[in-house]
C-alpha positions as a Python dict, from the first residue, in 0.01 Angstrom:
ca = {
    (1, 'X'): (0, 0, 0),
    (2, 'X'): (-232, -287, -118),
    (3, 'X'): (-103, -588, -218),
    (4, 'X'): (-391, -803, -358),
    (5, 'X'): (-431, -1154, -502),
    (6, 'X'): (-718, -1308, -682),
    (7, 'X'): (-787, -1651, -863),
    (8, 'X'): (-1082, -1515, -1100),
    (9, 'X'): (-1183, -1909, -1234),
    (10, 'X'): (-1309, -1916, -864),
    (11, 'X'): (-1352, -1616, -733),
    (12, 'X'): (-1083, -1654, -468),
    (13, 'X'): (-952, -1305, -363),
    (14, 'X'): (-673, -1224, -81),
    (15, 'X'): (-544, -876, -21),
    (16, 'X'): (-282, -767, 222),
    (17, 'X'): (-364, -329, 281),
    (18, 'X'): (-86, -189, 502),
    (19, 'X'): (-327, 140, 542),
    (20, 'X'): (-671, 13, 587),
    (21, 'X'): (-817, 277, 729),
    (22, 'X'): (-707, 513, 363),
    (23, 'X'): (-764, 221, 130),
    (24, 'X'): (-1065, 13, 214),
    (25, 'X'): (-1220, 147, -72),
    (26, 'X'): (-1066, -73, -257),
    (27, 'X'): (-1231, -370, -131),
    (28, 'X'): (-1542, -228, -219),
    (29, 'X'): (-1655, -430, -450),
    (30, 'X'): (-1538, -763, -336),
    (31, 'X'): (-1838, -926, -96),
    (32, 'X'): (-1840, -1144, 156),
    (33, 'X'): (-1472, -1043, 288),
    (34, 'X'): (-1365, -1142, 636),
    (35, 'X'): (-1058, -966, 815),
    (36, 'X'): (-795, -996, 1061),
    (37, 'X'): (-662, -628, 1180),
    (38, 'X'): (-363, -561, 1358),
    (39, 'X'): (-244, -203, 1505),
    (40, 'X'): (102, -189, 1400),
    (41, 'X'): (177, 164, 1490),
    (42, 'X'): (279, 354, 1861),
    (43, 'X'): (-115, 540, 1908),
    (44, 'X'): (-438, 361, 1952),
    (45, 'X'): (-697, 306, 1631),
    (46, 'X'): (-1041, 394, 1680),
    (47, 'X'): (-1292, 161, 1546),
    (48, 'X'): (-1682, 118, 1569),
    (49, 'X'): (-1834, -224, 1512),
    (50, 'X'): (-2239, -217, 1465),
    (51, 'X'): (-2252, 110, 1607),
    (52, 'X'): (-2015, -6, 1905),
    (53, 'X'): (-1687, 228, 1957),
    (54, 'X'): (-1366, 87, 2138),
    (55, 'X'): (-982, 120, 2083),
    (56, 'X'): (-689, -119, 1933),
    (57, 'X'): (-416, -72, 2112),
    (58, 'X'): (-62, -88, 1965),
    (59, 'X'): (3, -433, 1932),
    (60, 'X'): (-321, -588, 1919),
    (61, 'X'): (-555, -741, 1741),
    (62, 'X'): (-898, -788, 1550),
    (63, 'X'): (-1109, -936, 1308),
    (64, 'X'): (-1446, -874, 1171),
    (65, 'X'): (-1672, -1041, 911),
    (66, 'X'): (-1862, -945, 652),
    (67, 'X'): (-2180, -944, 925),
    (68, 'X'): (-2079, -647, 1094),
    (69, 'X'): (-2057, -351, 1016),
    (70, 'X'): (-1716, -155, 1059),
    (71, 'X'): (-1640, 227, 1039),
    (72, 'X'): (-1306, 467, 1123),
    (73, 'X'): (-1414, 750, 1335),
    (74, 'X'): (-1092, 869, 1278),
    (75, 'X'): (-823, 763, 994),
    (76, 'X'): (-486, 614, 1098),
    (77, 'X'): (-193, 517, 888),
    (78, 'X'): (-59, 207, 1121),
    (79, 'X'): (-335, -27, 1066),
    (80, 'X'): (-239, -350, 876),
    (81, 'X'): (-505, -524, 754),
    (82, 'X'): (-529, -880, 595),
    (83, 'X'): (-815, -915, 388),
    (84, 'X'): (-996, -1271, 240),
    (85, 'X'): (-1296, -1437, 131),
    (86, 'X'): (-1478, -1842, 143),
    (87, 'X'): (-1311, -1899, -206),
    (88, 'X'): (-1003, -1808, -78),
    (89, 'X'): (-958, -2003, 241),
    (90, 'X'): (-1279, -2124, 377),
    (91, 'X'): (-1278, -2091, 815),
    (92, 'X'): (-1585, -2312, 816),
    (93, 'X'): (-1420, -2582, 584),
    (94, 'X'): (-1083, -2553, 751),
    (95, 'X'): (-1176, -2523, 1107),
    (96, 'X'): (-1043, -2877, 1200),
    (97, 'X'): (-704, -2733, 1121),
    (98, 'X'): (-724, -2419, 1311),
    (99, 'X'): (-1022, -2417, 1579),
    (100, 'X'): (-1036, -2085, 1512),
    (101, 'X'): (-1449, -2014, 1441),
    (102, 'X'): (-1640, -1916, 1712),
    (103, 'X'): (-1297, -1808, 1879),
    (104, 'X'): (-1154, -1511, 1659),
    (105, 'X'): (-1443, -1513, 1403),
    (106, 'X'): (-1777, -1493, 1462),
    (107, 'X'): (-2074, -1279, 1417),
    (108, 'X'): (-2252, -1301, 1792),
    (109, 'X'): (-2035, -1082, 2000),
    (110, 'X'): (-1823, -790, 1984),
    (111, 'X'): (-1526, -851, 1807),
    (112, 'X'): (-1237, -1053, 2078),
    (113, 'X'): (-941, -859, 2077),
    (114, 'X'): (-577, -1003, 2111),
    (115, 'X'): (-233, -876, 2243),
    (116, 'X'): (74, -981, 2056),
    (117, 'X'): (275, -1028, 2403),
    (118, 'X'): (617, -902, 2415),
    (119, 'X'): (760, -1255, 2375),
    (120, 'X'): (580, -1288, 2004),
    (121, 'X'): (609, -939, 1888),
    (122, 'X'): (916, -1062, 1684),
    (123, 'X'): (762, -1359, 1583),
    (124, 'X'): (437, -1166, 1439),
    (125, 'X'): (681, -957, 1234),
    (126, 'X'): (899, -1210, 1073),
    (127, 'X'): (568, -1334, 944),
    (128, 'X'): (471, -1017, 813),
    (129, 'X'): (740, -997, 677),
    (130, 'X'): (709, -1294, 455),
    (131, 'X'): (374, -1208, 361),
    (132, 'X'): (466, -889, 234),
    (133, 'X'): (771, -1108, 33),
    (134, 'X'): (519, -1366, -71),
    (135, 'X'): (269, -1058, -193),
    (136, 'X'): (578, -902, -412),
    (137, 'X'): (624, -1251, -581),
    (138, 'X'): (410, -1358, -859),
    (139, 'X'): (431, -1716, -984),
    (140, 'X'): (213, -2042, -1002),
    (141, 'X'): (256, -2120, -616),
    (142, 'X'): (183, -1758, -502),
    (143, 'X'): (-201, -1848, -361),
    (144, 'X'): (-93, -2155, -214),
    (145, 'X'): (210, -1979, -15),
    (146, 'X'): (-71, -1722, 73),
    (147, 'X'): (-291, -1949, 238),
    (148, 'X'): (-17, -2129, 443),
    (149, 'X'): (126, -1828, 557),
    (150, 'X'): (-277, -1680, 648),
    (151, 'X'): (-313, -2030, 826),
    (152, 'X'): (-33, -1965, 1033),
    (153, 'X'): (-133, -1636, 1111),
    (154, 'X'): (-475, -1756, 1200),
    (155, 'X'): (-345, -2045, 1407),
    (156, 'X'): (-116, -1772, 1632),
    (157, 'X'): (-424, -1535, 1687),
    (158, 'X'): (-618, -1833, 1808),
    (159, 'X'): (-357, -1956, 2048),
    (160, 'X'): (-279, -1634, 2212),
    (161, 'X'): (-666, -1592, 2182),
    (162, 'X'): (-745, -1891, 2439),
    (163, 'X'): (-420, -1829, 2620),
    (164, 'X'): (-592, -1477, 2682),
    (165, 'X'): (-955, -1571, 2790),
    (166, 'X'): (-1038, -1578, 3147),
    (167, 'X'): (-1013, -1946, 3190),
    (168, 'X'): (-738, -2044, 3005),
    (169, 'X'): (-665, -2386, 3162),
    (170, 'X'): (-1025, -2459, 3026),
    (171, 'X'): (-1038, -2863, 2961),
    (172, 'X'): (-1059, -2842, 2568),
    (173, 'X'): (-1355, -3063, 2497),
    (174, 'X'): (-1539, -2841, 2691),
    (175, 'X'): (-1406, -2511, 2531),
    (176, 'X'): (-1416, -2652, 2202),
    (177, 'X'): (-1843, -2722, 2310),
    (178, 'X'): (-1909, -2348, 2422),
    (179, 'X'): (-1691, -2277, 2031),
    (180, 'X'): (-1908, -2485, 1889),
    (181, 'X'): (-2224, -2348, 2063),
    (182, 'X'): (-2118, -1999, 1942),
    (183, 'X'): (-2022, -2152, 1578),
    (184, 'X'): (-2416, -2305, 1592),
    (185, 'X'): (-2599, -1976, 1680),
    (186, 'X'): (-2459, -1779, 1423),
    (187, 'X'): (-2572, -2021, 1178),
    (188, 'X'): (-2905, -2141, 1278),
    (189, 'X'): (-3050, -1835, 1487),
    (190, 'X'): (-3330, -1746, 1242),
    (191, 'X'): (-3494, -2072, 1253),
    (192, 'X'): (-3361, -2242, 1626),
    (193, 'X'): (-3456, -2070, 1929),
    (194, 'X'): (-3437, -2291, 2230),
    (195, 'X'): (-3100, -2430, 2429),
    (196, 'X'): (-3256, -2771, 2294),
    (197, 'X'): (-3205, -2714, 1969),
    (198, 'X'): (-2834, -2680, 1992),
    (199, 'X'): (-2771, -2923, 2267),
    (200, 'X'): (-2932, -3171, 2026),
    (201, 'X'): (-2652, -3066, 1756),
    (202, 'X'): (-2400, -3059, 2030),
    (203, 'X'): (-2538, -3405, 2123),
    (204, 'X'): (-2553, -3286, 2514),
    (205, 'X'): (-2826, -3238, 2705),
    (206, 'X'): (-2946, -2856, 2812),
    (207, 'X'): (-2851, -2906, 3149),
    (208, 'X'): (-2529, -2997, 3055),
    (209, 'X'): (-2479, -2681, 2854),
    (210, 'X'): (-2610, -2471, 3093),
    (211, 'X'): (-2441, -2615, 3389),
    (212, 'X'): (-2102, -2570, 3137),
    (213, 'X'): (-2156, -2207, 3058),
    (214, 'X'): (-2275, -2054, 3397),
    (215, 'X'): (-1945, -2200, 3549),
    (216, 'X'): (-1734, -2039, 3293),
    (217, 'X'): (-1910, -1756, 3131),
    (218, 'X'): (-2184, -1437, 3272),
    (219, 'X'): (-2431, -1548, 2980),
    (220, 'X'): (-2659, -1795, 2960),
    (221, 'X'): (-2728, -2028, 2621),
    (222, 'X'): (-3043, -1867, 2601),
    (223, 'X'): (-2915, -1511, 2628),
    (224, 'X'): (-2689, -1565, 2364),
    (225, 'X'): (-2955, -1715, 2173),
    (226, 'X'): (-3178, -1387, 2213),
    (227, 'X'): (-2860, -1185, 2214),
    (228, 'X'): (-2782, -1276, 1871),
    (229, 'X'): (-3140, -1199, 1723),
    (230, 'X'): (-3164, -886, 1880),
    (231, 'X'): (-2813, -815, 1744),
    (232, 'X'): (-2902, -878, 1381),
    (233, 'X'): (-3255, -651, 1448),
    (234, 'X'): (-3016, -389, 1570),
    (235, 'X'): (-2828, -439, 1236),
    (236, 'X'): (-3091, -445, 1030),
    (237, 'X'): (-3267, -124, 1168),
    (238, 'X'): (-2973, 55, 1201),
    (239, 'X'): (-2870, 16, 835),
    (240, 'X'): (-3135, -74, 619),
    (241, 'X'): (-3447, 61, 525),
    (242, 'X'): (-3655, -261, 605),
    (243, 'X'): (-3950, -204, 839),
    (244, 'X'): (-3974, -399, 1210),
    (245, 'X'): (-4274, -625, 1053),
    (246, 'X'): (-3997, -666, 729),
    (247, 'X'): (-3743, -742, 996),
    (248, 'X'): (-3936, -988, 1213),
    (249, 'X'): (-4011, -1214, 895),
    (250, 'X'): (-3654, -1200, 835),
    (251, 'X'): (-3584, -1339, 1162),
    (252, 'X'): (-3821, -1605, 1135),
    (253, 'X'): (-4097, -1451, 1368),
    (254, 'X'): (-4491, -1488, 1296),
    (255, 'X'): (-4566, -1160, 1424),
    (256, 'X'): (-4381, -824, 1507),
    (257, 'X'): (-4501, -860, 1822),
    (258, 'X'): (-4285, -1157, 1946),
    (259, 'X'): (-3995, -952, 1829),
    (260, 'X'): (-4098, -666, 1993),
    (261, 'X'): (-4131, -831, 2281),
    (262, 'X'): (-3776, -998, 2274),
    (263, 'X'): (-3615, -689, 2148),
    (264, 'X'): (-3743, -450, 2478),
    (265, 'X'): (-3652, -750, 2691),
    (266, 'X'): (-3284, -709, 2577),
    (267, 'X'): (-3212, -384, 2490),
    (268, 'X'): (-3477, -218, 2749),
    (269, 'X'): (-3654, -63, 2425),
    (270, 'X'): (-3844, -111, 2123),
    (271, 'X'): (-3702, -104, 1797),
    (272, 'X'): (-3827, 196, 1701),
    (273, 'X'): (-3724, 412, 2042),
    (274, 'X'): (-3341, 215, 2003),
    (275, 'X'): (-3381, 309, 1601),
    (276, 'X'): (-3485, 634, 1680),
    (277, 'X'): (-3220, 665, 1980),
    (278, 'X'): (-2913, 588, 1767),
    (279, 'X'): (-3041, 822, 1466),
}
């Protein structure tokens, strides 16, 4: 069942699908959609993100953006699926209320995936609960009950989210930096390239981000830097018809070559062997 909502004066659209993997046709024609998935039935759901497989477990989970690419291998019936765009609630213009970009949403990495512990199980469902009440109840206050009861939801993924990562007693100025550093890269990757770049928008010094993220992460700032580019190549090759020289201009490069170069250092091949490799 999809319950949908939209404010057509500004474009603001909110859908709640209680089947996603049968009925995201439906959201078809709405762009720019960014979603929050949770596995509410007893068997895994299979999922591949950019060409990337892996498994939500029951009880857990997801989001994705309108960035990456998302595909069912296989169709499931449990998958609940809230569904909303920028006009509708804005993560970018709201993230001082819910800290939750570059933490549950974000376009760099493979999508973070959350357990609902035993503990908030009941908790998650009482909310769904009123969301599928709210979604049934159509007055002048519907979108605004909406988009408290999304905030909420976003705010509890984000929580258990941190509470989750492998340093969860992480001083928060300095996980709300490496956030913030992740938040940066997905917006600016096309045109900044260098760890200075970001520390000067961070208002840190390289060092200091460095030192920061090889005591609590495996990747550097600049491999995330590089990572990113290379991801969007991969997108780009993988499903669009744009050529590598096309490609590189996109990503702000002078010549294929540098691309080239950056791509093989990453993924251990050129574009066209990974293009032709995944084909």
């Amino acid at each position: 069942m999809v319950y949908s909502y939209q404010e057509k004066d500004v474009g603001a659209f909110f859908a709640l699908s209680t089947d996603y993997t049968n009925e995201r046709e439906q959201f078809q024609h709405q762009p720019s959609l960014i979603s929050i998935h949770w596995n509410k039935g007893a068997q895994p759901v299979s999922l591949n993100v950019d060409g990337i497989d892996f498994q939500l477990q029951p009880h857990e989970i997801t989001t994705t953006t309108f960035l990456q690419h998302l595909d069912f291998p296989h169709s499931s019936s449990h998958l609940a699926t809230f569904t909303f765009n920028r006009e509708f609630y804005c993560i970018n213009d709201h993230d001082h209320e819910t800290s939750c970009n570059g933490v549950i949403f974000f376009g760099n990495q493979q999508p973070p995936i959350t357990t609902i512990s035993q503990e908030e199980q009941k908790k998650f469902d009482m909310l769904y609960d009123v969301f599928l009440e709210e979604c049934r109840t159509q007055d002048t206050i519907q979108g605004e009950m909406l988009r408290i009861l999304l905030k909420r939801l976003i705010i509890k993924i984000t929580r258990l989210t941190k509470d989750q990562s492998p340093y969860p007693d992480l001083p928060e100025g300095q996980r709300d930096t490496i956030r913030k550093f992740n938040v940066l890269v997905d917006i600016h990757y096309k045109e900044k390239r260098s760890v200075q770049d970001y520390a000067d928008l961070l208002f840190r010094s390289p060092k200091t981000l460095s030192n920061l993220f090889a005591k609590y992460q495996q990747k550097s700032p600049l491999q995330i830097i590089h990572e990113r580019i290379v991801l969007e190549a991969k997108r780009q090759l993988l499903y669009t018809s744009k050529s590598t020289k096309e490609i590189a201009h996109e990503l702000g490069f002078n010549d294929v070559g540098s691309l080239h170069r950056l791509f093989k250092r990453v993924v251990g091949q050129t574009p066209q062997q990974f293009k032709s490799t995944q084909n």
